[in-house]
C-alpha positions in Angstrom: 92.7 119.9 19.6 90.2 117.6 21.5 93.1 115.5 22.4 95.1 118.0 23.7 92.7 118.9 26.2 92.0 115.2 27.0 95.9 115.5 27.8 96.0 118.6 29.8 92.8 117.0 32.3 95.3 114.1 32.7 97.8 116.0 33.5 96.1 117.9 35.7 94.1 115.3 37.7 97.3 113.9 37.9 99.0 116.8 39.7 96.1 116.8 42.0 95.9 113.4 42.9 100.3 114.0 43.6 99.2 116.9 45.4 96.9 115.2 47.6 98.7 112.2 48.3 102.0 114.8 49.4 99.2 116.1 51.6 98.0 113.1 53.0 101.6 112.2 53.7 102.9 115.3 55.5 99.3 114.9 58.0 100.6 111.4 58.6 104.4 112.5 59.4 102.7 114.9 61.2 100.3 113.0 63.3 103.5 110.6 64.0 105.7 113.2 65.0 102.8 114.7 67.3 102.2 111.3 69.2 106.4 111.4 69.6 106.8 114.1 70.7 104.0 113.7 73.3 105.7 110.9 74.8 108.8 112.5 74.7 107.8 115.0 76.8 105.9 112.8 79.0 108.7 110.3 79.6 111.2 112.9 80.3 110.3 113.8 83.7 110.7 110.1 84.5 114.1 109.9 82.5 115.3 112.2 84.3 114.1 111.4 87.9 115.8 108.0 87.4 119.8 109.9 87.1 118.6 112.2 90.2 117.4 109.1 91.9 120.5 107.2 91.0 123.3 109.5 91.6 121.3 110.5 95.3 120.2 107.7 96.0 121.7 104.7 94.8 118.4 103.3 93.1 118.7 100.8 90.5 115.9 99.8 88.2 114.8 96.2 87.9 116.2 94.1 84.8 113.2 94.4 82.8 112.5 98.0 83.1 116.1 98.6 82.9 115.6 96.6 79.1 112.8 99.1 78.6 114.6 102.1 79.2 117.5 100.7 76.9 115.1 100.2 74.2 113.5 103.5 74.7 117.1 105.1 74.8 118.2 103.1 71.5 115.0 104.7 69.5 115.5 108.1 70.6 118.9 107.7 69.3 117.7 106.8 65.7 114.7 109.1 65.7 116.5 112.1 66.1 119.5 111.0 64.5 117.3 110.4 61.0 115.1 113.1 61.8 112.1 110.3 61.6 109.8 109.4 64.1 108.8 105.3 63.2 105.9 103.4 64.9 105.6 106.0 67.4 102.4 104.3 68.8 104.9 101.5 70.1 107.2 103.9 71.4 104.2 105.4 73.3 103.5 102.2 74.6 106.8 101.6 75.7 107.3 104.8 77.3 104.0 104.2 79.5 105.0 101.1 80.3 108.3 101.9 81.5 106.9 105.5 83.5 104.6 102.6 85.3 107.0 100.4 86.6 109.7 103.2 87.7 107.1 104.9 89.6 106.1 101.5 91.1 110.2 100.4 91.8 110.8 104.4 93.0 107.9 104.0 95.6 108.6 100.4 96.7 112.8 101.9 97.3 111.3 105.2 99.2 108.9 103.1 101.7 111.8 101.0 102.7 114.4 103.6 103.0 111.9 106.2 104.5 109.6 104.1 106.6 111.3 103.7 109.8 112.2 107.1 110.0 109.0 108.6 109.2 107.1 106.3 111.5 109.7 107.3 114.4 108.8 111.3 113.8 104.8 110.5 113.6 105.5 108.7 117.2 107.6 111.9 118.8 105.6 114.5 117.2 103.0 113.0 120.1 105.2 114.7 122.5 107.8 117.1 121.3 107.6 120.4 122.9 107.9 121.9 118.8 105.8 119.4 116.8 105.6 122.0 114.0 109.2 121.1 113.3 108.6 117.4 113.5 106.0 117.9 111.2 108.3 120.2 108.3 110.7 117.0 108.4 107.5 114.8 107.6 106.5 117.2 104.6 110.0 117.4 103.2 110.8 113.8 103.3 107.2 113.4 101.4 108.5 115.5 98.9 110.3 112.5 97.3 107.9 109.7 97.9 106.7 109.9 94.3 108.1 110.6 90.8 108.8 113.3 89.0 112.0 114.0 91.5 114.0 117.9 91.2 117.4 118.6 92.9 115.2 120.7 95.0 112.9 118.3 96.5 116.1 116.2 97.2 118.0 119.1 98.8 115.3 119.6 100.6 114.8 115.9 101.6 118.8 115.3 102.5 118.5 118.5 104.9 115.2 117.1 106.7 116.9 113.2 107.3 119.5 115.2 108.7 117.1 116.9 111.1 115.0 113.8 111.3 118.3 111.8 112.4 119.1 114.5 115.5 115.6 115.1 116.6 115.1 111.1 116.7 118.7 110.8 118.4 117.4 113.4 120.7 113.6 111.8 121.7 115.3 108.4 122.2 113.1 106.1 124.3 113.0 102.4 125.4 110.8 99.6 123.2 108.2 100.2 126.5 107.6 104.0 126.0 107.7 103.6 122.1 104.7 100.9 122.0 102.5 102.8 124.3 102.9 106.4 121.8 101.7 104.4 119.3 98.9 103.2 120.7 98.0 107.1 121.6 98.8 107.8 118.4 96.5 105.3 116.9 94.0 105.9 119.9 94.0 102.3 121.3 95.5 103.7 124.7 93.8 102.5 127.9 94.7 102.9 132.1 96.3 99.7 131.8 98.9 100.8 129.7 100.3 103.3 132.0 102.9 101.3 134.0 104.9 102.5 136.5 107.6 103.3 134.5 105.6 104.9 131.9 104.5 107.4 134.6 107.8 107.8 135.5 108.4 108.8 131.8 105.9 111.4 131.8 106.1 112.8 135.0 110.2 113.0 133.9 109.3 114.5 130.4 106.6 116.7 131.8 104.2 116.1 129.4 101.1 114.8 131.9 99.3 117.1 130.3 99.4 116.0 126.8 98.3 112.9 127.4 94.4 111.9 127.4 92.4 108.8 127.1 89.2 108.2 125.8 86.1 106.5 127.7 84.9 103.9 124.5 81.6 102.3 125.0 82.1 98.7 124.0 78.1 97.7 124.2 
């Protein structure tokens, strides 16, 4: 009888111990899965930004984050196909990593395509009789300077480069006139800048009285 009941507290710590360990190994799949799925739905943003910006824009990543991305795209690919999220921590990594450097690219692309223009509408908004317009070009274009993009903030963009385009093509002015907004704009103006044919630019423009100096004491 003793030995029977020996038997059945075996068998029963046993079950236990099987229990727990079944346990502990479903809060470990699900810790895994949690960290995953946490990148997943961090990275996708940035996934998907990357086809907008591509098929828009015609950017291209560099080689090695290109590599990343095929990685990345090759375990997605087995962890849904097995239904198994493995070493997720390096995936995480990985998936940082590669948000990091396609932000960095994305900006890097953005400031040389965007720069010129943007600089030209921060010159003529000095003097355009409807800055506020200049101004909503300025804010759309911004609207793509940095990652996560939407078709929205690109539809938006394309419509205010078209604007930007014809209200630059409109303001056209000589190297002369350009030089001397931006030093107005930057406040580095002085009498001596005012040539004659600067005057003859504002007087032509009428815009006399938007233009001001500033008396800076130099002691």
């Amino acid at each position: 009888m003793l030995h029977k009941r020996i038997q059945t507290a075996i068998n029963l710590i046993e079950d236990v111990i099987d229990n727990r360990q079944k346990e502990n190994d479903n809060a470990d799949v699900a810790r895994r899965n949690n960290t995953f799925f946490e990148s997943f739905k961090n990275l996708t943003p940035f996934v998907k930004s990357y086809v907008l910006a591509k098929k828009n824009f015609g950017f291209t990543l560099q080689s090695s984050t290109a590599s990343d991305l095929q990685d990345i795209m090759n375990y997605l690919k087995n962890a849904f196909e097995n239904a198994k999220a493995v070493n997720p921590a390096s995936f995480s990594k990985k998936a940082e990593t590669f948000a990091d450097s396609i932000a960095k690219e994305w900006e890097a692309f953005y400031k040389s395509r965007n720069n010129e223009i943007i600089g030209g509408l921060n010159i003529i908004v000095l003097v355009h009789p409807t800055p506020n317009a200049i101004r909503s070009c300025i804010s759309a274009l911004s609207k793509c300077e940095k990652l996560p993009l939407t078709q929205e903030s690109i539809d938006s963009y394309n419509v205010a480069r078209q604007k930007a385009d014809a209200l630059l093509k409109e303001m056209k002015f000589d190297d002369e006139i350009r030089d001397f907004l931006i030093k107005v704009r930057d406040r580095k103006a002085t009498l001596t800048d005012i040539t004659p044919s600067i005057m003859d630019w504002i007087q032509s423009e009428n815009i006399a009285d938007k233009v001001s100096l500033n008396i800076r004491n130099i002691m």
